[in-house]
Kinemage of the C-alpha trace (Angstrom):
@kinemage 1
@onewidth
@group {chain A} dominant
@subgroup {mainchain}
@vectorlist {calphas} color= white
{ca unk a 1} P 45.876 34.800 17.479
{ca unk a 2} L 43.461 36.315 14.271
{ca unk a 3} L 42.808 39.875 15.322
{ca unk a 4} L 39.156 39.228 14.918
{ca unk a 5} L 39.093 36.210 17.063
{ca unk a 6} L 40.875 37.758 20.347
{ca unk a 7} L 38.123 37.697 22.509
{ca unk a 8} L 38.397 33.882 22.491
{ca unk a 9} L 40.869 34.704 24.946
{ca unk a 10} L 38.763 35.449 28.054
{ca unk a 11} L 36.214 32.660 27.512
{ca unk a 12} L 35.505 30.291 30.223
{ca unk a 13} L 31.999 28.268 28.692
{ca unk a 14} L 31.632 26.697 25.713
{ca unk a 15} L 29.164 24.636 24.183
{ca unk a 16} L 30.387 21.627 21.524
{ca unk a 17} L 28.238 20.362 18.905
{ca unk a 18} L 29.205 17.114 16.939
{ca unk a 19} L 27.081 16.348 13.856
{ca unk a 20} L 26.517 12.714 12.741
{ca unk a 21} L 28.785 13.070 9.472
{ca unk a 22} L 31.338 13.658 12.395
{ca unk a 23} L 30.559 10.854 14.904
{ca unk a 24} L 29.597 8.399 12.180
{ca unk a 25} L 31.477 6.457 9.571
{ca unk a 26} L 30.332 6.281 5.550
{ca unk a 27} L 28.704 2.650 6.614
{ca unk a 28} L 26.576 4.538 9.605
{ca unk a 29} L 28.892 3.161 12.324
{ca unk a 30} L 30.535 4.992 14.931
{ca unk a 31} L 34.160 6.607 13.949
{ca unk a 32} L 35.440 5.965 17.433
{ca unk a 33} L 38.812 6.996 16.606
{ca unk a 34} L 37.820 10.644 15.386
{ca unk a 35} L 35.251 10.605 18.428
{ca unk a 36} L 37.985 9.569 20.988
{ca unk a 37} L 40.384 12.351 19.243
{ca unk a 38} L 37.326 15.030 20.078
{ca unk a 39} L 37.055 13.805 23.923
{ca unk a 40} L 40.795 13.693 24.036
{ca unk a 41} L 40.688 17.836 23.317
{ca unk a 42} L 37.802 18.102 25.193
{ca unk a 43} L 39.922 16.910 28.209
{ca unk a 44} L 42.685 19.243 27.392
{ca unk a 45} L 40.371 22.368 27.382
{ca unk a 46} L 38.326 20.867 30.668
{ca unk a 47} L 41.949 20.370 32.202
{ca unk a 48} L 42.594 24.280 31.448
{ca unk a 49} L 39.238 25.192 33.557
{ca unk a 50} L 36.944 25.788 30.744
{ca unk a 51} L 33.355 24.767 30.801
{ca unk a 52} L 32.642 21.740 28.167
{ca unk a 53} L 28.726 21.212 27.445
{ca unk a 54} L 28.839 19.062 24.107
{ca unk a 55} L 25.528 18.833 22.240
{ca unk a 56} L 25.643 15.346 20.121
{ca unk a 57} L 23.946 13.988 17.252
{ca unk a 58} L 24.375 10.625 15.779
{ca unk a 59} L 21.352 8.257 17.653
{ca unk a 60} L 19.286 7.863 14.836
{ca unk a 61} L 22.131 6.847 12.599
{ca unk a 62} L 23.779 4.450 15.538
{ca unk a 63} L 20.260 3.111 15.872
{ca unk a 64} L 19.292 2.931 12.494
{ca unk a 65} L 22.844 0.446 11.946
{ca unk a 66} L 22.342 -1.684 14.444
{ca unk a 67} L 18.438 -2.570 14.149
{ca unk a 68} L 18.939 -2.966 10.189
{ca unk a 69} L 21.727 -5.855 10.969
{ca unk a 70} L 19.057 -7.126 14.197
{ca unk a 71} L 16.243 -7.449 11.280
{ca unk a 72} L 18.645 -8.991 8.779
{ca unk a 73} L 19.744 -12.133 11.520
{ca unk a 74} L 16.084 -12.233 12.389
{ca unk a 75} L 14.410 -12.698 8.995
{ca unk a 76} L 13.819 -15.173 6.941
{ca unk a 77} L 14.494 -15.471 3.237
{ca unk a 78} L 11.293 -15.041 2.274
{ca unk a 79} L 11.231 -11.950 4.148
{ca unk a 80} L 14.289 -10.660 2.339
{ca unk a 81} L 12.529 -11.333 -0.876
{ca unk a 82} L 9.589 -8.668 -0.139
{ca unk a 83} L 10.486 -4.779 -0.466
{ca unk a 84} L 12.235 -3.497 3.186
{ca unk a 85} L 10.029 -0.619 4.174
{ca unk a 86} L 12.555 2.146 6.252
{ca unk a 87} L 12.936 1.874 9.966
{ca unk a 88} L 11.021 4.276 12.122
{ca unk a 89} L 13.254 7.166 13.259
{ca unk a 90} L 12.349 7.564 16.982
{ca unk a 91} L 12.618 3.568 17.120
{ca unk a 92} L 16.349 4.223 16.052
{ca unk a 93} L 16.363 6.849 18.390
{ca unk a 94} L 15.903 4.885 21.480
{ca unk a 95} L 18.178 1.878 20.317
{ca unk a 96} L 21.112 4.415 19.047
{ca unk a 97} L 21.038 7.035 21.999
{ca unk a 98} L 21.584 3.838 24.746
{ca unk a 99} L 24.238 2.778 22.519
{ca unk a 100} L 25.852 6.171 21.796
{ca unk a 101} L 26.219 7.322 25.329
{ca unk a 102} L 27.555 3.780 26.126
{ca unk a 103} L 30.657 4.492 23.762
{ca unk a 104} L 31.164 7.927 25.036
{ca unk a 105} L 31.194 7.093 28.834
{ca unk a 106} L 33.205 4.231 28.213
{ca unk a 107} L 35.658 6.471 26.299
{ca unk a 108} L 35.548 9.487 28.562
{ca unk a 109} L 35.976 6.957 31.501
{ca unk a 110} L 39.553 6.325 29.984
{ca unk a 111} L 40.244 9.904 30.420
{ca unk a 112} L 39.242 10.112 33.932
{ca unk a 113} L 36.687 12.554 32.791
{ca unk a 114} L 32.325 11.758 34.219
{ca unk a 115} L 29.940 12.204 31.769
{ca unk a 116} L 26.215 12.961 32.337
{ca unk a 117} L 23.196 12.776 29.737
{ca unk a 118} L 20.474 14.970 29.509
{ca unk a 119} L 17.561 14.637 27.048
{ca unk a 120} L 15.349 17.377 26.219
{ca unk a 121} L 12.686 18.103 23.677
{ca unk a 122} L 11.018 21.192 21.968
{ca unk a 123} L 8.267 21.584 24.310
{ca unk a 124} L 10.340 21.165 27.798
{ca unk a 125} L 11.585 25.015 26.953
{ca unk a 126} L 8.059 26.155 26.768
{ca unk a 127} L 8.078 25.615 30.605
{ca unk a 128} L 9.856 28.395 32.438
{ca unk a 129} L 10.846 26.695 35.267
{ca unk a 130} L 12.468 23.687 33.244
{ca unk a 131} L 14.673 26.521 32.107
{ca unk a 132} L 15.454 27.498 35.658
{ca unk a 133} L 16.248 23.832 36.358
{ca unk a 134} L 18.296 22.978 33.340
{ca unk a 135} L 20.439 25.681 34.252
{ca unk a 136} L 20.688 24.800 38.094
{ca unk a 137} L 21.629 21.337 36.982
{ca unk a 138} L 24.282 22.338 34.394
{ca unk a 139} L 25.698 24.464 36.325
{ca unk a 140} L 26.291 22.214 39.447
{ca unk a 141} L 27.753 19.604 36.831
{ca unk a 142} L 30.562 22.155 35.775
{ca unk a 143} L 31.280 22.960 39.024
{ca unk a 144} L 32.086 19.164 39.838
{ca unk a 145} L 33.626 18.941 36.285
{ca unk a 146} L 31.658 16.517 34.859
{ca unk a 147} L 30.701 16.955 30.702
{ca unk a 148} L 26.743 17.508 30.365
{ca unk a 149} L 25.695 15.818 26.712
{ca unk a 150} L 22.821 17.248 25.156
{ca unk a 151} L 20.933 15.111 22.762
{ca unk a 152} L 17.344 15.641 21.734
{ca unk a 153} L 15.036 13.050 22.847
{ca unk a 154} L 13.527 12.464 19.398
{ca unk a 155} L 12.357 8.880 20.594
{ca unk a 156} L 9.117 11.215 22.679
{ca unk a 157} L 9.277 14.278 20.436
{ca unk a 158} L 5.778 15.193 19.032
{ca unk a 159} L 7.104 17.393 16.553
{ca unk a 160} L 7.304 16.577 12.883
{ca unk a 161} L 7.966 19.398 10.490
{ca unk a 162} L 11.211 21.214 10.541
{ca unk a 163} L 11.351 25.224 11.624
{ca unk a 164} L 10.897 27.781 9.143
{ca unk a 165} L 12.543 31.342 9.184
{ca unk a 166} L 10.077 33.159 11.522
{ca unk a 167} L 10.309 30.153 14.412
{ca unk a 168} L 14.398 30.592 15.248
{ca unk a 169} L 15.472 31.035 18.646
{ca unk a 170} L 14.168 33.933 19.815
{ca unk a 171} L 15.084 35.502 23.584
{ca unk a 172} L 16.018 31.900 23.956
{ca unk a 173} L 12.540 30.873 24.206
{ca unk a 174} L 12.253 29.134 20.908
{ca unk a 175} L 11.751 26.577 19.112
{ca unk a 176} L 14.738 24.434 17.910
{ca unk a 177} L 14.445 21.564 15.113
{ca unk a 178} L 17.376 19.352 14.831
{ca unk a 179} L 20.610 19.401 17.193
{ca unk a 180} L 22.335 22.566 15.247
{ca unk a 181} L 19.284 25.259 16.712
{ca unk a 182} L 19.125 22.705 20.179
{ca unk a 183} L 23.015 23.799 20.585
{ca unk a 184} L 22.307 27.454 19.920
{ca unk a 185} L 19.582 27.550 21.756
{ca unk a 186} L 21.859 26.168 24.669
{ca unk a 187} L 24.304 28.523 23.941
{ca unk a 188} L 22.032 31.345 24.971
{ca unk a 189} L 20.075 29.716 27.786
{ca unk a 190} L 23.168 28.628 29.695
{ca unk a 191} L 25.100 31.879 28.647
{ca unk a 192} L 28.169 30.340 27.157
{ca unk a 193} L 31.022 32.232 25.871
{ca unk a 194} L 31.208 30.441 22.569
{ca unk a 195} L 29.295 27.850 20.637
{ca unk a 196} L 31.516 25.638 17.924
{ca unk a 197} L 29.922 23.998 15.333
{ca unk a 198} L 31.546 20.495 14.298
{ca unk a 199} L 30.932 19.276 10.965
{ca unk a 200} L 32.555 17.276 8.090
{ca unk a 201} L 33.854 20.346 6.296
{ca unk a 202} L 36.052 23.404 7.042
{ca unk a 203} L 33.680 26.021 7.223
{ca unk a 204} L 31.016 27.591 5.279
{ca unk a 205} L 32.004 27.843 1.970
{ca unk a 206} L 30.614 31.162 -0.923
{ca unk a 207} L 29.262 27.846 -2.646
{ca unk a 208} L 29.345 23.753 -2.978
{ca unk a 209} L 32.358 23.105 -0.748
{ca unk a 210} L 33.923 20.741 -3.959
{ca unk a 211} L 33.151 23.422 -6.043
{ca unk a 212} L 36.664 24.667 -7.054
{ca unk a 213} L 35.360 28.236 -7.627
{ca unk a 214} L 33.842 28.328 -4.297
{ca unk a 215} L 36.184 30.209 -1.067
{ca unk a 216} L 36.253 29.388 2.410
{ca unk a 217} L 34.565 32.328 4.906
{ca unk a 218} L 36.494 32.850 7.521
{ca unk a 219} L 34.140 35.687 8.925
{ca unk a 220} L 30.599 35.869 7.501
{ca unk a 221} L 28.899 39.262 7.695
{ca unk a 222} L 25.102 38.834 7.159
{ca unk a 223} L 24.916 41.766 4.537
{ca unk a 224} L 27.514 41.093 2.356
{ca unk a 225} L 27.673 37.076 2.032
{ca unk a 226} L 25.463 35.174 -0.480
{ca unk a 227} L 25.786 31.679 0.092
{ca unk a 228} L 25.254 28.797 -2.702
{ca unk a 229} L 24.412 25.670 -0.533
{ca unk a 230} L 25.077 21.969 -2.165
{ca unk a 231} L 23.609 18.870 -1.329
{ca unk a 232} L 21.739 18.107 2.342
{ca unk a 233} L 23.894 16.434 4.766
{ca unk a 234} L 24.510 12.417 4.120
{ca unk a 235} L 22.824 11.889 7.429
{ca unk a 236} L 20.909 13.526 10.048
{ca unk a 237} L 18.081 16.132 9.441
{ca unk a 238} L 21.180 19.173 9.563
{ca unk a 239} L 22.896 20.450 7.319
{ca unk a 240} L 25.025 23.718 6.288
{ca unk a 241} L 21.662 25.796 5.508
{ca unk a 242} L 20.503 24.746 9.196
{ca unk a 243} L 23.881 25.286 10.407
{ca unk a 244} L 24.295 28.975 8.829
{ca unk a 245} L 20.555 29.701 10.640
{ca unk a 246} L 21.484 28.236 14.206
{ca unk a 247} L 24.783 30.128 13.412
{ca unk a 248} L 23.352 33.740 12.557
{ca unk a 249} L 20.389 33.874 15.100
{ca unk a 250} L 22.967 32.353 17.882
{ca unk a 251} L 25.370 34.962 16.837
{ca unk a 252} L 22.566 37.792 16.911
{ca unk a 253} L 21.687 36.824 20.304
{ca unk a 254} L 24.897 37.216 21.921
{ca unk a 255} L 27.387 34.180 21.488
{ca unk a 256} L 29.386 33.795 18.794
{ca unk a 257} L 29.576 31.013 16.729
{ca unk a 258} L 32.737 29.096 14.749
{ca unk a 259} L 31.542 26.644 12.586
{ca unk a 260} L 34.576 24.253 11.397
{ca unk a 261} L 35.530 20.670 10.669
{ca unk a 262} L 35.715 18.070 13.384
{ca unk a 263} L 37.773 15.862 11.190
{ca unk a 264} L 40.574 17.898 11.215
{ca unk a 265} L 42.900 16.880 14.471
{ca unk a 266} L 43.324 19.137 17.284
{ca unk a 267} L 40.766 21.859 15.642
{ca unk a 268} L 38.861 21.942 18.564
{ca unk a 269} L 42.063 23.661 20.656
{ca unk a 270} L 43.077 25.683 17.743
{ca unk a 271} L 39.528 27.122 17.594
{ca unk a 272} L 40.040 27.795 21.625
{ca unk a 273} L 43.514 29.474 21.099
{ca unk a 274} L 42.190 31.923 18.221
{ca unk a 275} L 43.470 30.279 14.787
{ca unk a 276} L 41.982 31.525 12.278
{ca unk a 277} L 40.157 28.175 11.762
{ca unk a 278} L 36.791 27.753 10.285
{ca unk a 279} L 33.889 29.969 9.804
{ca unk a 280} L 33.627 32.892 12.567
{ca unk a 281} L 29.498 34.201 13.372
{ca unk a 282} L 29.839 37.554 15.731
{ca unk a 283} L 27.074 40.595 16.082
{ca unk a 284} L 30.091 42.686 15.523
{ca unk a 285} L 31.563 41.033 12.687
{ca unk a 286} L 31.163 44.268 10.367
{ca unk a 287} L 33.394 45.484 12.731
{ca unk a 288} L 36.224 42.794 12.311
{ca unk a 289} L 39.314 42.691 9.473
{ca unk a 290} L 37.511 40.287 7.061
{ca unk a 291} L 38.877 38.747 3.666
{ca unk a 292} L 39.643 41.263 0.956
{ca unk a 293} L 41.455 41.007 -2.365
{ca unk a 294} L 44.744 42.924 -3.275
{ca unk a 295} L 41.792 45.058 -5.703
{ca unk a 296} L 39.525 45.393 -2.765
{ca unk a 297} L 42.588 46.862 -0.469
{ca unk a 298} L 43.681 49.127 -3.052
{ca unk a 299} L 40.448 50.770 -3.664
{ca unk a 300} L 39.822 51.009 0.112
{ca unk a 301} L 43.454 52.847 0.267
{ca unk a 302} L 42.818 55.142 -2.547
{ca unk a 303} L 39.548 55.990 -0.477
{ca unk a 304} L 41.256 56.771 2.513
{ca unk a 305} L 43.937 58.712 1.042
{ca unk a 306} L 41.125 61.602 -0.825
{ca unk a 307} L 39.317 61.484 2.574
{ca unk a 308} L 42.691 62.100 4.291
{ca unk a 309} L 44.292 64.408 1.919
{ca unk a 310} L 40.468 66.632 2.604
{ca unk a 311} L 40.653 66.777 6.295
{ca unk a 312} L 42.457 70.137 7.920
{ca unk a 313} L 46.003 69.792 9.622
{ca unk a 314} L 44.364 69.457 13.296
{ca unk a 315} L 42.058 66.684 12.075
{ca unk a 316} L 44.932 64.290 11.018
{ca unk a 317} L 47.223 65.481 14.521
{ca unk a 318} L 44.095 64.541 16.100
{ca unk a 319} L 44.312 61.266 14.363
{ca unk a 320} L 47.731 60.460 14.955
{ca unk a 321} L 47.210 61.196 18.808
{ca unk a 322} L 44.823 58.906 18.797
{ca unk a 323} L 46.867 56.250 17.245
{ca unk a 324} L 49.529 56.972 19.832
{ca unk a 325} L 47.004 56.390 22.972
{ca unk a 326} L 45.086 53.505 21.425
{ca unk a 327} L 49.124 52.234 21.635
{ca unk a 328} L 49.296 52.943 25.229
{ca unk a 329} L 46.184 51.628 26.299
{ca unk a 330} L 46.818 48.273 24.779
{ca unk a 331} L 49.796 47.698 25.780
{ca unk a 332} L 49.823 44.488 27.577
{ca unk a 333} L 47.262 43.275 24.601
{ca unk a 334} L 50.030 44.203 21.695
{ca unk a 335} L 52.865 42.420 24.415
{ca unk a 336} L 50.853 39.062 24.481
{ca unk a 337} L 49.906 39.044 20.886
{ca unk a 338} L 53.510 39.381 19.713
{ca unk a 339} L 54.599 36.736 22.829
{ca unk a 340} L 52.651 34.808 20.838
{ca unk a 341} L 54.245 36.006 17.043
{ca unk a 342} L 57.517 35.502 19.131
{ca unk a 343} L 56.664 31.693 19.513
{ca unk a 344} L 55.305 30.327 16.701
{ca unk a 345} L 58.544 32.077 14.374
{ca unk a 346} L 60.672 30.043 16.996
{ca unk a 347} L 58.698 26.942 16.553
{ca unk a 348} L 58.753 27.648 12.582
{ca unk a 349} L 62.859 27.945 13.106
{ca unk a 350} L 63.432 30.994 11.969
{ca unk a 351} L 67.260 32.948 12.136
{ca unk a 352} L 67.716 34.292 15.668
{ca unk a 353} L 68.737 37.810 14.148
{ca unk a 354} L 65.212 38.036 12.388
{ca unk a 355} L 63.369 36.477 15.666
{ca unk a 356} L 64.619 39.456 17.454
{ca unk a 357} L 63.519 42.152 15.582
{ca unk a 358} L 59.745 40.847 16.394
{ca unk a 359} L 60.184 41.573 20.648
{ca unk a 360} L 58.295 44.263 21.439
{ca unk a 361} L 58.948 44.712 25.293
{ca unk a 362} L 57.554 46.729 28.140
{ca unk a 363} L 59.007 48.727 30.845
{ca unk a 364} L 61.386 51.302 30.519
{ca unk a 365} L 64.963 51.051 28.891
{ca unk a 366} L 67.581 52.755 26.882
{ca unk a 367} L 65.780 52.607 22.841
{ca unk a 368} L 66.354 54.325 20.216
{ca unk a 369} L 63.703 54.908 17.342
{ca unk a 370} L 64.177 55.732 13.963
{ca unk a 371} L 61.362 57.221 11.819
{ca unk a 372} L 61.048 58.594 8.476
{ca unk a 373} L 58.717 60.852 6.895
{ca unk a 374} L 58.677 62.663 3.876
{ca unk a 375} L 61.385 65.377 5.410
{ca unk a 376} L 62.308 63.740 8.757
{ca unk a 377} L 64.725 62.048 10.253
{ca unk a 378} L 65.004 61.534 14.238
{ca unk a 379} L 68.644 60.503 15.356
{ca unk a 380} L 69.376 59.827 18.697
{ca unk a 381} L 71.929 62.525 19.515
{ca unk a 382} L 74.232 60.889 21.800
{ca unk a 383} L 75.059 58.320 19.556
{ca unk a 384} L 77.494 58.478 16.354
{ca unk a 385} L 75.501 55.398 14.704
{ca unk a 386} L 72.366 54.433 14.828
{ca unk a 387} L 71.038 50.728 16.189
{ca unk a 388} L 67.572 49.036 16.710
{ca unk a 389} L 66.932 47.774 20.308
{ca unk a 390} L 64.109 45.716 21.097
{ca unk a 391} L 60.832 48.241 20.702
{ca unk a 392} L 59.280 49.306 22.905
{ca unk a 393} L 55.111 50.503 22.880
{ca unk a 394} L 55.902 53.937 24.986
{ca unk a 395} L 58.798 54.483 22.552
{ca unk a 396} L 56.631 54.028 19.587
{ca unk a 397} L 53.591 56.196 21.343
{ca unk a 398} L 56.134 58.738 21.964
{ca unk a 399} L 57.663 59.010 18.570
{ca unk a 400} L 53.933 59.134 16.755
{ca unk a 401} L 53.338 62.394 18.721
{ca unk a 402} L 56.504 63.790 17.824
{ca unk a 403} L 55.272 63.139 14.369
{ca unk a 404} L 52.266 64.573 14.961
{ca unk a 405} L 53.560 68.177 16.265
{ca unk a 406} L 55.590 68.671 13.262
{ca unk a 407} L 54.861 71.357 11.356
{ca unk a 408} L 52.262 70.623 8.115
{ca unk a 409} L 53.989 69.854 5.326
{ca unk a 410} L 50.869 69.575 3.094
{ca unk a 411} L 50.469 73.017 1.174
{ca unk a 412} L 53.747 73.837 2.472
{ca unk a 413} L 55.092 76.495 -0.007
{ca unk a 414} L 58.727 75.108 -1.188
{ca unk a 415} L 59.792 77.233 -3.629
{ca unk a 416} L 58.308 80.598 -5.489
{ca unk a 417} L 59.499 81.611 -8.810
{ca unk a 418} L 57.716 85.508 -10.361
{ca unk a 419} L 57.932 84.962 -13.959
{ca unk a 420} L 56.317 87.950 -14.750
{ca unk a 421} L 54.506 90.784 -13.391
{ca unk a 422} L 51.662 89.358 -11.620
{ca unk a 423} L 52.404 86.038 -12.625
{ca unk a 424} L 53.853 83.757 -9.953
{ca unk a 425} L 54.995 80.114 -9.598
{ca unk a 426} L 55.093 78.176 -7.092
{ca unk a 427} L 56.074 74.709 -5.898
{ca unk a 428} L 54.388 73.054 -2.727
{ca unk a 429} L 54.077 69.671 -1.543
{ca unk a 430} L 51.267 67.766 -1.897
{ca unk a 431} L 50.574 64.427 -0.709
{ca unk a 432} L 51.573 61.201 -3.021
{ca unk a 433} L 48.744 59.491 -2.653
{ca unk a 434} L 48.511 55.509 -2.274
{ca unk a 435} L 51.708 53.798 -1.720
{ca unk a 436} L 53.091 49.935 -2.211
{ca unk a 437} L 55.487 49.686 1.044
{ca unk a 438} L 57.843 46.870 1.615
{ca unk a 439} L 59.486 47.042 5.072
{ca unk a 440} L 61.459 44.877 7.112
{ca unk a 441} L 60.447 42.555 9.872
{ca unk a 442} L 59.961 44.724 12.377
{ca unk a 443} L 55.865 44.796 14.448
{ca unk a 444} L 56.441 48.344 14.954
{ca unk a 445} L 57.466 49.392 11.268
{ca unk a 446} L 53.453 48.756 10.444
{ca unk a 447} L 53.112 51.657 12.616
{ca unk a 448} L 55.605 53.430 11.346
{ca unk a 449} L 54.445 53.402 7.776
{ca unk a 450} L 50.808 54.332 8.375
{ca unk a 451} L 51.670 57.074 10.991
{ca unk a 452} L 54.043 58.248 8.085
{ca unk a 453} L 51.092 58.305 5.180
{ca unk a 454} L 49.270 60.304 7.615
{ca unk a 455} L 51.921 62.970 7.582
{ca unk a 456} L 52.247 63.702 4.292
């Protein structure tokens, strides 16, 4: 699981939204395939005991397919002859949402999962107490595991110009536009855990996703990404730029958002078990190990070497004690995070000897620890030779505070020469500054290494 995407571990709601580039075909007809390969994941995850509410687009395109071929059969050729003025939307509205829901019971029904529609428009969350009821209802839906689909009803909706900047949701009381804000506004009102965006590419992109200078964002932090969008969506009223605003004012209110491709098989699950898939929206994203290049790492080293090299000897102990209890108190976090390291190098096939120098295991046992610093070398004194047994996180907790009540080598005077009267020399050690470190295969040799830099 992506470091920055472990909380996906305790979720238990989550609201879906498919776009119509992801429900539809190029010719505006259904893709049932890559629809039945969503509700096929969807069943996984509601077989696990998570909470499914999918928000769907895709009437208006449905609709707009089949009452094009209903006026073709039904005109004459005369008619053909004269210009075709565009179907009204909330006509193809009514006609595609009856046969959208049609296809999606009928292929839920084959997974022994109940469906249930619910239509709602901009004004109904102007009323307080349809709030109160759309969450009674949804709520007592879960509970009998049935899916709730949400689908604005744009056949009734009064509305006709999109939101602007200054109407996003807001305390969940706002006003939503197309089926990207409707999900996040769902997302907030019925407190889910997570809201996934579905759409037809991987993420959001720095530019034009077929731009070949443009890079996917897997974590988007408000101050630092400018994004370059390309064309509008080839359907619906959505798009990336109403994606990345239902995204960041979701995101702001509380639920974070992943916003990835719904083409891609199985992405739905991977999302669930913490891949680092798609586009990642949190409140606390500053906060998370984002993308950097090998320039941006260096530079970022070199920083934190001056600002160590600067701080007194009871500043960095005080540092590496803290290392050594942050160890400690996430213990059986580090254990099911390298379970899960553990597993995917057997699945990859990997040699058995390398396999088992990634177990990290709990408890207490016989280990033995070897750690080098600039002038130390630990040796288990019992033993002639020295061997690796699985690590353990009390082992490695134990050894850091060793490490930190050494004695400071830093401006430790090694050797002092008097040239002349009055004039001495001296040699003392000073730190190296920013190292390139190439170490085995081992999870707790990270530790090792950076508890070691902190020492010198």
């Amino acid at each position: 699981m992506d470091p920055s995407r472990s909380f996906l571990s305790n979720i238990k709601r989550v609201v879906i939204k498919v776009g119509t580039a992801v429900v539809t075909r190029d010719d505006g007809r259904l893709a049932i395939g890559r629809v039945g390969g969503i509700f096929e994941q969807i069943e996984e995850l509601n077989t696990q005991g998570l909470e499914i509410i999918l928000v769907s687009s895709g009437a208006v395109g449905a609709g707009r397919q089949r009452l094009r071929y209903r006026r073709l059969i039904n005109s004459s050729f005369a008619d053909l002859q004269k210009p075709q003025l565009e179907l009204d939307g909330k006509a193809c509205a009514a006609v595609g949402q009856n046969g959208l829901m049609a296809v999606y019971d009928n292929l839920l029904s084959q997974l022994d999962i109940t469906s249930s529609q619910l239509l709602v428009t901009d004004n109904d969350f102007k009323n307080p107490d349809f709030r109160e009821q759309l969450s009674e209802t949804v709520n007592t839906l879960l509970a009998l595991r049935s899916i709730p689909i949400f689908n604005e009803n744009d056949a009734i909706s009064t509305r006709r110009a999109p939101y602007s900047d200054n109407n996003l949701i807001q305390d969940s009381h706002g006003i939503f536009w197309d089926n990207d804000s409707l999900a996040g506004l769902l997302a907030i009102e019925l407190k889910a855990d997570l809201l996934v965006l579905l759409t037809d590419v991987d993420g959001l992109y720095s530019g034009p996703p077929n731009d070949p200078t443009s890079k996917l964002i897997h974590t988007y932090i408000k101050e630092k990404h400018q994004i370059a969008f390309g064309d509008k969506s080839r359907v619906g009223r959505g798009g990336m730029h109403a994606k990345l605003k239902a995204a960041i004012s979701t995101a702001y209110a509380g639920t974070p958002v992943i916003i990835a491709s719904g083409f891609a098989p199985q992405n739905i699950i991977r999302v669930i078990n913490g891949e680092r898939i798609g586009t990642l929206f949190h409140q606390d994203a500053d906060l998370f190990v984002h993308d950097v290049n090998a320039r941006e790492m260096a530079v970022a080293a070199r920083e934190c070497s001056r600002k160590l090299q600067s701080r007194t000897s009871d500043e960095r102990r005080g540092i590496l004690i803290a290392v050594a209890d942050a160890l400690e108190a996430n213990e059986e976090l580090i254990i099911a995070e390298n379970q899960v390291d553990v597993e995917e190098a057997e699945a990859c096939g990997y040699d058995r000897s390398l396999i088992s120098r990634l177990v990290m295991k709990p408890g207490k046992a016989s280990i033995f620890f070897f750690l080098k610093t600039a002038a130390l070398f630990l040796y288990l004194e019992e033993a002639d030779s020295h061997y690796y047994y699985c690590m353990q996180i009390s082992s490695l907790a134990k050894s850091i505070r060793l490490l930190a009540d050494m004695e400071e080598p830093i401006g430790c005077v090694l050797k002092k020469t008097e040239l002349a009267d009055g004039l001495v020399l001296e040699k003392k050690a000073c730190p190296l500054g920013v190292l390139l470190v190439i170490f085995e295969s081992r999870p707790d040799a990270l530790v090792q290494v950076k508890t070691a830099n902190l020492s010198d």
